[in-house]
SEZATOR-637088 format. One record per residue (C-alpha): z, x, y; chain; residue in one letter. Coordinates in steps of 0.1 Angstrom, whole numbers. Each point is the difference from the previous one (the first is absolute). Example, Ala and Ser with C-alpha at 12.3 -4.5 7.8 and 13.67 -1.06 7.14 Angstrom:
2
<node up="78" east="123" north="-45" kette="A" rest="a"/>
<node up="-7" east="14" north="34" kette="A" rest="s"/>
This chain:
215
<node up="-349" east="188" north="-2" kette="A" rest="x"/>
<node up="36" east="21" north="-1" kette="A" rest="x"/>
<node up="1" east="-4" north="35" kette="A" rest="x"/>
<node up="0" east="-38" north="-5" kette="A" rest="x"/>
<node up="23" east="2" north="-29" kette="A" rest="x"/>
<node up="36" east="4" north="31" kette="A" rest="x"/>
<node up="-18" east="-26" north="18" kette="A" rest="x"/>
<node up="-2" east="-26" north="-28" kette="A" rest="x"/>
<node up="35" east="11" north="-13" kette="A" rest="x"/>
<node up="13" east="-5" north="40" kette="A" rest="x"/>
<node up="-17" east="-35" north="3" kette="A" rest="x"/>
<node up="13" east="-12" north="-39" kette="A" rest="x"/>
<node up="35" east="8" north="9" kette="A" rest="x"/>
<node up="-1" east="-21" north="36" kette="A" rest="x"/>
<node up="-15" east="-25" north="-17" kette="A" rest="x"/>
<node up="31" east="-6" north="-28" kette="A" rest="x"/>
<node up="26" east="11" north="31" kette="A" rest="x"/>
<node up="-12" east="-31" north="16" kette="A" rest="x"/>
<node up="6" east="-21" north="-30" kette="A" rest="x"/>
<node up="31" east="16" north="-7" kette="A" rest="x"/>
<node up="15" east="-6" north="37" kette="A" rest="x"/>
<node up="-11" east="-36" north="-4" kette="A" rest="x"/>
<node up="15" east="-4" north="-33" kette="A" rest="x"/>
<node up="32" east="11" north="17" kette="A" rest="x"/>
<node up="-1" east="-19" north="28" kette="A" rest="x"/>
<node up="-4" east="-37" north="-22" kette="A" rest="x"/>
<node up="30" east="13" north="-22" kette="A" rest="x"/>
<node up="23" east="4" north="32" kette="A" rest="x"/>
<node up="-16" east="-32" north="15" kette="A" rest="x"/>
<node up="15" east="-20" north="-37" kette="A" rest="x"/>
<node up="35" east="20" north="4" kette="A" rest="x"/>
<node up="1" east="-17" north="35" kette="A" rest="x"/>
<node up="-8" east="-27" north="-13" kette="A" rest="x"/>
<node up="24" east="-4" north="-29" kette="A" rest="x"/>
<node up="28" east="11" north="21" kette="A" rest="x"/>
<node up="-14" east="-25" north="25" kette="A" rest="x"/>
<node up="8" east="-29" north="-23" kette="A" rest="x"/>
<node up="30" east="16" north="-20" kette="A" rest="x"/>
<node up="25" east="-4" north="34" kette="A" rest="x"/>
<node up="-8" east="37" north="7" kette="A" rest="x"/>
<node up="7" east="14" north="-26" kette="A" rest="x"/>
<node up="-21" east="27" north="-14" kette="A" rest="x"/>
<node up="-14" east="3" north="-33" kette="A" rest="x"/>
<node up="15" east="31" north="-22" kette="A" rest="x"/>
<node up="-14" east="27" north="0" kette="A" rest="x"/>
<node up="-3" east="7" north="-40" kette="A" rest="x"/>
<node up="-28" east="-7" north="-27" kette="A" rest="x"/>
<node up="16" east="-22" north="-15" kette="A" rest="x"/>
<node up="-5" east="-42" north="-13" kette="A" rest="x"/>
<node up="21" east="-6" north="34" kette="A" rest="x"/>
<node up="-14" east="32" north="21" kette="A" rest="x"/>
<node up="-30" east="1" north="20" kette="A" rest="x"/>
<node up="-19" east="19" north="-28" kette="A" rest="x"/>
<node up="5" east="-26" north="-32" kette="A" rest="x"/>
<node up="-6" east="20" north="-34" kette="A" rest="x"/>
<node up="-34" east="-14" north="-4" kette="A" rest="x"/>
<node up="-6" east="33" north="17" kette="A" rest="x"/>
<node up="15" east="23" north="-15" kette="A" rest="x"/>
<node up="-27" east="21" north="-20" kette="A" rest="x"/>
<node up="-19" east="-34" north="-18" kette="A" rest="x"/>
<node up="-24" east="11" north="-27" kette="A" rest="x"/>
<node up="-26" east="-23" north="18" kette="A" rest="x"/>
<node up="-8" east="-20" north="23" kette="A" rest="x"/>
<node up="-3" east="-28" north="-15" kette="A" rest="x"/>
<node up="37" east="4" north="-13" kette="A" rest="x"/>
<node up="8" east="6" north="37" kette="A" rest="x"/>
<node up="-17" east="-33" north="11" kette="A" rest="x"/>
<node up="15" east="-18" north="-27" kette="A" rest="x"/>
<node up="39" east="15" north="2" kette="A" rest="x"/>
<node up="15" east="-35" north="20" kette="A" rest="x"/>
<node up="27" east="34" north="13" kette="A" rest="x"/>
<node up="-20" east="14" north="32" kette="A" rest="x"/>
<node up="29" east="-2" north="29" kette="A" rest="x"/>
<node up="17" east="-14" north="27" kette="A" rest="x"/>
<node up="-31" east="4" north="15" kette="A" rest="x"/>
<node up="-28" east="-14" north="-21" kette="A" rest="x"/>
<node up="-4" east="-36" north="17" kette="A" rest="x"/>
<node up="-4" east="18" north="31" kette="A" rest="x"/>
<node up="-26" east="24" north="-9" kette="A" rest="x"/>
<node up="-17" east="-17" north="-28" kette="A" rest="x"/>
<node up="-22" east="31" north="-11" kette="A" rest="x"/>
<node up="5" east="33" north="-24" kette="A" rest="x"/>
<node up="-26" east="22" north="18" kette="A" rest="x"/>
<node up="31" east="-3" north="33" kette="A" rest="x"/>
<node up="23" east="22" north="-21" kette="A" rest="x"/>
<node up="-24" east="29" north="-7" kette="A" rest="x"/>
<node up="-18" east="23" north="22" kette="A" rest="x"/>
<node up="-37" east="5" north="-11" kette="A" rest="x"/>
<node up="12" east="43" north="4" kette="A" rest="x"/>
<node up="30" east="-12" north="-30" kette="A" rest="x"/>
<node up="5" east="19" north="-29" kette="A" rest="x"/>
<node up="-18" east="-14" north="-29" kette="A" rest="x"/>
<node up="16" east="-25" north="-21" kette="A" rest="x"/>
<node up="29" east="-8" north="28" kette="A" rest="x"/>
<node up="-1" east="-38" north="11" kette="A" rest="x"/>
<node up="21" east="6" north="29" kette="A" rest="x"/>
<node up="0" east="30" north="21" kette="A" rest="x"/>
<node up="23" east="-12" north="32" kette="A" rest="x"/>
<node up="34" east="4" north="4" kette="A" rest="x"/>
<node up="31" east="-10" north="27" kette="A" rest="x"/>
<node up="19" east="26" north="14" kette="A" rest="x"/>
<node up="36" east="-3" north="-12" kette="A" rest="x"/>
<node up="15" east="-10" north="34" kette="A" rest="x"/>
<node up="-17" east="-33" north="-7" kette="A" rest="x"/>
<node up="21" east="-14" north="-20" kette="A" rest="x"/>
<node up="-9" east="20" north="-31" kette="A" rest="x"/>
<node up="23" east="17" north="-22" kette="A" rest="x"/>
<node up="30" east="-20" north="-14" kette="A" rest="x"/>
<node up="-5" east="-37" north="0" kette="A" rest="x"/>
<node up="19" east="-16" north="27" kette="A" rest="x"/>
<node up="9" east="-41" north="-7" kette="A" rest="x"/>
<node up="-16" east="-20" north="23" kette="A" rest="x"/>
<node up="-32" east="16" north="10" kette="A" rest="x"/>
<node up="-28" east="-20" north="-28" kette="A" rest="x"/>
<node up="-4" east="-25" north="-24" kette="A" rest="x"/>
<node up="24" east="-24" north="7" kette="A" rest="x"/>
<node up="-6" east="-17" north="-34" kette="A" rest="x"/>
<node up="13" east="34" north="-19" kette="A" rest="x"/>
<node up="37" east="10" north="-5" kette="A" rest="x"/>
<node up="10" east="26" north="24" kette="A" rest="x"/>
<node up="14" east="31" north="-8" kette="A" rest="x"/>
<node up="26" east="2" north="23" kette="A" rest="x"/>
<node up="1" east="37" north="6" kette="A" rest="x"/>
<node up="-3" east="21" north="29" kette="A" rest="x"/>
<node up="-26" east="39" north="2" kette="A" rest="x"/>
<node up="24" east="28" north="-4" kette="A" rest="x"/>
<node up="-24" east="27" north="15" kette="A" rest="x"/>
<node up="-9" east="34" north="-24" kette="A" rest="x"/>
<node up="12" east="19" north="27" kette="A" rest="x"/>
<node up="37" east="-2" north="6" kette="A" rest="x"/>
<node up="11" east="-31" north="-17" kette="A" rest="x"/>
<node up="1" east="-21" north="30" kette="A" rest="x"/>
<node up="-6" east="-32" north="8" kette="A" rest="x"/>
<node up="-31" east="-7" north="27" kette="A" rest="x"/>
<node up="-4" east="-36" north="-11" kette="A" rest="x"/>
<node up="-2" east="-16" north="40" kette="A" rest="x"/>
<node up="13" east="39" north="11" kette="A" rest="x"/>
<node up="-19" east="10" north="36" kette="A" rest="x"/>
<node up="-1" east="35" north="15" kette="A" rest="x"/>
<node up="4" east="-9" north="38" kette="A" rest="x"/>
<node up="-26" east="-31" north="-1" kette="A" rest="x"/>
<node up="-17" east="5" north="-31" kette="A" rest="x"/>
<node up="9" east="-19" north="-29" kette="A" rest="x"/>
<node up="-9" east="25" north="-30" kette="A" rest="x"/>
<node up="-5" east="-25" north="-26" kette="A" rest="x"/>
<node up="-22" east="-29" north="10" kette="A" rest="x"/>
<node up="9" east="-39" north="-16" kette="A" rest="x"/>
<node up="-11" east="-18" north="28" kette="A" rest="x"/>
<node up="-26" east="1" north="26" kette="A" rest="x"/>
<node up="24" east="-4" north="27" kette="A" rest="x"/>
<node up="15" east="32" north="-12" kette="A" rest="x"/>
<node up="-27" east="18" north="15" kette="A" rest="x"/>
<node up="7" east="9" north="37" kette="A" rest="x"/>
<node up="-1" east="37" north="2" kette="A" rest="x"/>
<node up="-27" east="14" north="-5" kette="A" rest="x"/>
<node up="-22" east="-32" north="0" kette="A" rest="x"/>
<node up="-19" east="-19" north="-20" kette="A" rest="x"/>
<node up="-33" east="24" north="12" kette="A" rest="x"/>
<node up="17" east="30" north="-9" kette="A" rest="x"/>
<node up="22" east="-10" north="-34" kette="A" rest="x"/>
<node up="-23" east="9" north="-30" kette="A" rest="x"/>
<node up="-3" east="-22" north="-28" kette="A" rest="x"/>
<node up="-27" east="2" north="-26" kette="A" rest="x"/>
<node up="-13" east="38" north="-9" kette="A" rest="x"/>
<node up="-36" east="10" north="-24" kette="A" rest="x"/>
<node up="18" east="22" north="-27" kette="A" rest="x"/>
<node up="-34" east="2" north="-17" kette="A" rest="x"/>
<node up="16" east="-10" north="-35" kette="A" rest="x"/>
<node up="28" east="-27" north="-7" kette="A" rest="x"/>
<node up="31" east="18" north="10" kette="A" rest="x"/>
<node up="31" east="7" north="-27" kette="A" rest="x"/>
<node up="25" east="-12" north="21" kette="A" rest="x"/>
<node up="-18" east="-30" north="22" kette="A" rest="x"/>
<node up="13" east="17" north="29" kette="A" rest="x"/>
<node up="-5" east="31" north="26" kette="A" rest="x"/>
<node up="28" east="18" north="5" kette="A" rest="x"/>
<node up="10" east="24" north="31" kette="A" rest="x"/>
<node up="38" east="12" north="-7" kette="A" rest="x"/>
<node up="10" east="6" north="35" kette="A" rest="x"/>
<node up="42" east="-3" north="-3" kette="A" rest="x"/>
<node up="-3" east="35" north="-14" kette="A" rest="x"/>
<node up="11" east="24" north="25" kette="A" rest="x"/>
<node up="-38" east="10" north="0" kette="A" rest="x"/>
<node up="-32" east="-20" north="-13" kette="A" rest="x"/>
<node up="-10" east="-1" north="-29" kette="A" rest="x"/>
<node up="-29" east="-17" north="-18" kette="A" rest="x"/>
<node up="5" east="-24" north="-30" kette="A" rest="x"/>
<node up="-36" east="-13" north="-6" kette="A" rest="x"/>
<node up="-28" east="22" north="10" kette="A" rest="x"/>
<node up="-23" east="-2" north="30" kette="A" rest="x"/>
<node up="-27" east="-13" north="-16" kette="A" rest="x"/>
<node up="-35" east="13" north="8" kette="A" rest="x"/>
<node up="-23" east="-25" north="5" kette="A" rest="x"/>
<node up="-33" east="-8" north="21" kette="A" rest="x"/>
<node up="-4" east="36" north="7" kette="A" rest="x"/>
<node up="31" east="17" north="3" kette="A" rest="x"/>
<node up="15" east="-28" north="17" kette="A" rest="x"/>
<node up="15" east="-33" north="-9" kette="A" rest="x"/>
<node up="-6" east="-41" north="8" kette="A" rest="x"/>
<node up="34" east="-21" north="7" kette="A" rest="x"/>
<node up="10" east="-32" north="16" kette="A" rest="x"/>
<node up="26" east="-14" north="26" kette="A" rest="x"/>
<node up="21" east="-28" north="1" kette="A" rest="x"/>
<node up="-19" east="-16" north="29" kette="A" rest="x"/>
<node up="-34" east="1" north="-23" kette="A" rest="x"/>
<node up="-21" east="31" north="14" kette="A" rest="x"/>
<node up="-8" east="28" north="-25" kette="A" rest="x"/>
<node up="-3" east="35" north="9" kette="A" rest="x"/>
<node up="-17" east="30" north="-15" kette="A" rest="x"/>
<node up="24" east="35" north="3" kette="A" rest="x"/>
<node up="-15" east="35" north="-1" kette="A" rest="x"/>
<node up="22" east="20" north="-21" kette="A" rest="x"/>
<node up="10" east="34" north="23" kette="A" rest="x"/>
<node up="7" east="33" north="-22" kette="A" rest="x"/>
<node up="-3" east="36" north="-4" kette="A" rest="x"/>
């Protein structure tokens, strides 16, 4: 029996990694999409009413509260079901356990990029690591902050993450990697997921599970 114990564990974990994966890959398939019919433009970043993440999610005290909250995102009429948001691994009691990485368009809301019906902002991300602006800045080819799809040219579509399993619903919406620094330096933790390794997305739609490497 203990030596069917790993082998159970092994097969429990596959089997919520594959759910996982394909929960990721229909949340990038609606970001295409919404950008698709929004001239482009890509939907912030944020959990906010205008965001990708509406506050519906945002710690509920039930389901049926979620279900009922009318606030569930840019990206509700595209995905149409609460069990997308959360990975069956997810901490308890967290409706959404997904987040974008900051480079697409997370952050500071940028006017233009969702919810055409809503009053923009009109203000630009001031990074939190010099105090510049990258709204539409590249590094050779790359555009660092993302507002269009036809910003992204290099690297690719197949190699530009998107959607990441924190495992909980994330503080700040967003995964951060400070890299203007003159050296690297984390801002949201790896997250260990799906032993020691994590699920994300791409912006062409295929999903990816990473190893984590470490001493």
């Amino acid at each position: 029996m203990a030596l069917l114990v790993p082998v159970l564990r092994s097969a429990r974990e596959q089997g919520q990694r594959v759910v996982c994966l394909s929960n990721l890959r229909q949340l990038t398939l609606a970001w295409v999409a919404y950008a698709e019919e929004h001239d482009g433009k890509i939907v912030f970043g944020g959990g906010t009413i205008e965001g990708w993440l509406g506050q519906a999610f945002i710690l509920p005290k039930s389901r049926s509260e979620l279900i009922e909250n009318p606030y569930k995102g840019a990206l509700w009429p595209y995905v149409q079901d609460i069990d997308v948001y959360r990975c069956p691994r997810g901490r308890a009691g967290h409706a959404a356990t997904y987040s974008t990485v900051v480079a697409v368009n997370g952050g500071v809301l940028v006017e233009g990029t969702h919810f055409p019906e809503r009053e923009p902002l009109g203000i630009g991300l001031i990074t939190p690591w010099e105090g510049e602006e990258v709204f539409g800045k590249r590094v050779g080819r790359t555009v660092l902050r993302l507002t269009r799809l036809t910003d992204i040219v290099s690297p690719g579509a197949a190699q530009r993450a998107v959607f990441m399993d924190m495992g909980q619903t994330p503080a700040g919406n967003n995964f951060y990697v400070y890299y203007l620094y003159p050296r690297w330096k984390w801002h949201s933790a790896p997250p260990i997921r799906h032993a020691d390794g994590t699920t994300l997305s791409m912006a062409d739609g295929h999903v990816e599970y990473w190893k984590w490497k470490g001493d």
